[in-house]
N, C-alpha and C positions, 0 to 999 in steps of 0.2 A: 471415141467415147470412153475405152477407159484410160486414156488419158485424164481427161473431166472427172472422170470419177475415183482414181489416184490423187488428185490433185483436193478433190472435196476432203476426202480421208484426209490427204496430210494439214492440209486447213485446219480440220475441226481437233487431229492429234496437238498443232500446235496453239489450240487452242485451250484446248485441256493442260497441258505441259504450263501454260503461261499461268492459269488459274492457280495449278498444285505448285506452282515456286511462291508464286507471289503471297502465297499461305505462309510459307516457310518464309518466304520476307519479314511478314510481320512478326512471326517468334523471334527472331534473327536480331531486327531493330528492337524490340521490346529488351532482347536479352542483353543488346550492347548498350541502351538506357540505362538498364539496373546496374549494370558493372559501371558506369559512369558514373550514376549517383552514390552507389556507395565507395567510390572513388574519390568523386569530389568530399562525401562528407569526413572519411580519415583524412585528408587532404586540411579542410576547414579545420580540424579538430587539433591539428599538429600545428597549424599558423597561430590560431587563437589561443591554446594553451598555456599558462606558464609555466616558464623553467625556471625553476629556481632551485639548484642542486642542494643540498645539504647532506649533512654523513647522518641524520638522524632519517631520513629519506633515501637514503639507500642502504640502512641496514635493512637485514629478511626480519621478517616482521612475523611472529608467532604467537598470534593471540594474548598479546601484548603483556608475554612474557619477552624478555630480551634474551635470544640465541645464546647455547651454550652448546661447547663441542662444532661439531664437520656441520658442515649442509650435507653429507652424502648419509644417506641410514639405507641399510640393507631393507629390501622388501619380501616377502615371500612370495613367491609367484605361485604354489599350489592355491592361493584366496583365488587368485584371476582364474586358474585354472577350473575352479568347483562354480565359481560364478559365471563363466563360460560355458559347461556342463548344466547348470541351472537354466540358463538361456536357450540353449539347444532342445531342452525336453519342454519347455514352454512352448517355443513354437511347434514343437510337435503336438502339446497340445491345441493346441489354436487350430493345426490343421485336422486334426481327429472329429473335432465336434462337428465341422460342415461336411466332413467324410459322410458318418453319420448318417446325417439327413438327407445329403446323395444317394446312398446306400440305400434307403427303406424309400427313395422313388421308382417308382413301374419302370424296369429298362436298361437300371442303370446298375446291375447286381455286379455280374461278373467284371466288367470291365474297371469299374469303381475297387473293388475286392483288389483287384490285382496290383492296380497302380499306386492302394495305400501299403502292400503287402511289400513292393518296390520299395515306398520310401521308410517303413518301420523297416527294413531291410536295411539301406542306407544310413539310419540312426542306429542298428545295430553294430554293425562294424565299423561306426565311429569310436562306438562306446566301447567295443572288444579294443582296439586301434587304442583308445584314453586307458584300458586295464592294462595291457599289454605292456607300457610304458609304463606304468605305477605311479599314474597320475592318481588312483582314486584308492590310492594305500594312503592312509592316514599315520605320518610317524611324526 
């Protein structure tokens, strides 16, 4: 008898196993379509295209002033720097406003309290971590 009933279990285990892949099949096949299709269409796009080179067609083209001087110009990276810094406290606010409304639910005080105290926590000593380096010295 529990043999019978060893044998029931692994039936209806491999029964459930067959269902949860065959799920993942279909994402699988769905995901190796899209990469086919936009396969095939850069594919279509490189056959049909014309070439036809010209020096007026591969000069860099600058809002159709004609280049003067290097292709290379120095960039500042403090811009990226402060627009990264800008990003970072955006999504901090994104996550403060549903803090918020968590916070003033029946239940959820202290534990809400703690875990936003974690991540302005986290945000801080990024920001100490950005002063530290004198990323956020303006010269």
């Amino acid at each position: 008898m529990r043999e019978t009933l060893g044998h029931s279990t692994d039936a209806a285990a491999n029964v459930i196993a067959a269902g949860y892949f065959r799920s993942y099949s279909v994402v699988g096949l769905l995901a190796l379509i899209g990469v086919l299709f936009v396969a095939v269409a850069f594919g279509a796009a490189r056959l049909l295209r014309p070439v036809v080179p010209t020096p007026e067609k591969l000069l860099t083209y600058e809002c159709g002033v004609d280049p003067v001087g290097e292709g290379w110009a120095h960039t500042q990276v403090r811009y990226y720097v402060y627009a990264f810094l800008y990003v970072i406290f955006a999504v901090d606010s994104i996550f403060l406003f549903p803090w918020a409304t968590v916070f003033a639910a029946p239940g959820y005080g202290a534990t809400t309290l703690v875990e936003m105290f974690i991540f302005l926590g986290f945000l801080a000593v990024g920001l100490l971590y950005a002063y530290k380096k004198g990323v956020l010295a303006w010269t």
